[in-house]
N, C-alpha and C positions, 0 to 999 in steps of 0.2 A: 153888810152886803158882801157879797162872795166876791172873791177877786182871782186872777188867773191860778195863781193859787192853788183854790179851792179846789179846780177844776180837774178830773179822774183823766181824761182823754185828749183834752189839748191844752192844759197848761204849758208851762216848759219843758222843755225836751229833760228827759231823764231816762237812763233805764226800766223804772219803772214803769212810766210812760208807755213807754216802747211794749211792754212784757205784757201790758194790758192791750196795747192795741193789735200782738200777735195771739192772745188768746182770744178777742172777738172774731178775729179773722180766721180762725181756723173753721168756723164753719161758712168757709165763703163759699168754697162749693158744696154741692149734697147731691145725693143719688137724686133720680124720679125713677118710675116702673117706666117699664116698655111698654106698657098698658097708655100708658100719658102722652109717652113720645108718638104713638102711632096714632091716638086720637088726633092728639095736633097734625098729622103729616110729616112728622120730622125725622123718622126713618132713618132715612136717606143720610140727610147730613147732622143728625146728632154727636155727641161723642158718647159711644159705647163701652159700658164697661166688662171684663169680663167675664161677669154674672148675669150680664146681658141687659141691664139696668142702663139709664143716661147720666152725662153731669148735667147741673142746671145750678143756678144760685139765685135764689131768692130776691126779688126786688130790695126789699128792704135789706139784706145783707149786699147788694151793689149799693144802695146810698151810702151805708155805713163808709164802703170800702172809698167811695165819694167823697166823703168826708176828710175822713182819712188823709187821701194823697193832696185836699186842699190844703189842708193842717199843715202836711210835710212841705207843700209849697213853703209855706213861711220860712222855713231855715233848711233851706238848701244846701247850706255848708254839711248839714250833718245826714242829711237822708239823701241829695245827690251830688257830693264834692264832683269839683272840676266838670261840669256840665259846660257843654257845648251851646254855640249861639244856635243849630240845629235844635238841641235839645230843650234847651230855652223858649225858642217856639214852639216844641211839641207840649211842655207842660204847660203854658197858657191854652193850647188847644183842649189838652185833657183839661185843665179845670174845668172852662166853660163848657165844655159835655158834660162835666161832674155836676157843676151849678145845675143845668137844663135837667139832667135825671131828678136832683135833688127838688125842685121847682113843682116837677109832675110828679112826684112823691105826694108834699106837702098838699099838693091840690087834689090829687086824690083822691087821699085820707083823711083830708081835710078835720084836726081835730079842734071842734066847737066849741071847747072851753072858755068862758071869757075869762082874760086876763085886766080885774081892772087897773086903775089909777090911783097914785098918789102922788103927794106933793113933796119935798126934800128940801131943807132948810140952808142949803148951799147950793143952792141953781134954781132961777126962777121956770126950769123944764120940767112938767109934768115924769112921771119914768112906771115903767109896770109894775104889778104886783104879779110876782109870780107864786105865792105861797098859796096856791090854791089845788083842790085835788083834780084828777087827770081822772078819766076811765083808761087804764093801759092795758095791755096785753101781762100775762104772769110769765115775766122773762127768764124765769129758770125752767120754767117747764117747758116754755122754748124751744132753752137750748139743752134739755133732756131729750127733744126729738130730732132736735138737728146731731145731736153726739150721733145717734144709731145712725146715719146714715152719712156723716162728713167725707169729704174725701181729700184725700191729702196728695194734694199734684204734686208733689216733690217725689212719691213712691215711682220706683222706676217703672216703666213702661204704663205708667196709669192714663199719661198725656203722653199719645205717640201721631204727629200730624203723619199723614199720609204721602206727604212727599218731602216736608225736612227730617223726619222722625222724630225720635222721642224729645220732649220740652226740654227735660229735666237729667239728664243721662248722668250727669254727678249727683241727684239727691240734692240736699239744699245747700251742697258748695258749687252747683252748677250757677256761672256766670252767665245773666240775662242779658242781651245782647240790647233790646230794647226795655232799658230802666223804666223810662218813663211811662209805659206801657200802653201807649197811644197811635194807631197808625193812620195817620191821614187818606192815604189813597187806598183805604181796603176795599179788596174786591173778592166776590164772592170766589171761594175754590171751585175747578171744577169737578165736581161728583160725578160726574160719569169717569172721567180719566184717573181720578183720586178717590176711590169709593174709600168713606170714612166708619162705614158699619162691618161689624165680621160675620153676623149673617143674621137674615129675620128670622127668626124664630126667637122665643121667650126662653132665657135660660137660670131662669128661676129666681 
């Protein structure tokens, strides 16, 4: 049987570890057309790029990213040293939004496979058999269509908010003010006094 070990993505912290779960991450955000954002209505307050395109990330690339920061929960020594009792509260808040996203995933998607049962010679507890085959998505080809269009928030002026400005203004030695990346009392900007789009029109 596999043991943490085995595991590519959350066993123990390692550089490795680590090197894997910033190259899933790179395609956390992605372009969508302007075509998409104005079906939706979203206009207004999307983030625009300037080829006139939106960001959006993918459902199942937020669960992943869900995942993720549950993982990092575990050993906080190494992914949030010196964390405050603010901040302590904030990561339990972010998990159980992470849990909830990852919940309406699961149920979603719901995938039918059954896993059955067997019996194990050292505990009188039934336990799964997972050695069965999945119908899954072709994950390289994927992230063959997620490479064309990723986008990399660290690139200067890519994330530039409309009234604190740009996110990232070091590139990726810019220090995040909010590690934990959770805000409790978020309230919508206002778009009329803060317009976040640089102009309607399709700029290719």
């Amino acid at each position: 049987m596999e043991s943490s070990k085995d595991y590519t993505l959350v066993g123990h912290p390692s550089d490795e570890l680590d090197a894997r779960w910033s190259n899933l991450m790179q395609y956390f955000f992605t372009e969508v057309p302007y075509e998409y954002m104005a079906k939706l209505g979203r206009l207004d307050e999307g983030l625009q790029l300037p080829n006139g395109n939106y960001v959006a990330n993918y459902a199942f690339m937020h669960q992943l990213h869900c995942l993720k920061r549950i993982y990092q929960s575990y050993y906080p020594s190494r992914y949030f040293p010196n964390m405050t009792e603010h901040e302590e509260s904030l990561m339990q808040e972010h998990n159980l939004h992470c849990l909830e996203m990852i919940i309406e995933g699961i149920m979603c998607k719901a995938d039918e496979t059954p896993l059955t049962l067997r019996w194990l010679d050292n505990t009188p507890l039934p336990t799964g058999n997972r050695s069965i085959a999945h119908e899954c998505v072709n994950w390289d080809r994927l992230t063959e269509g997620l490479e064309k269009y990723k986008v990399d928030p660290f690139v200067p002026n890519v994330f530039v908010h409309p009234k604190f400005g740009p996110v990232a203004p070091h590139g990726r030695n810019t220090v995040i003010e909010n590690r934990i990346g959770y805000t409790p009392d978020a309230k919508k900007l206002d778009y009329e006094k803060y317009p976040t789009h640089a102009a309607h029109k399709h700029g290719g």
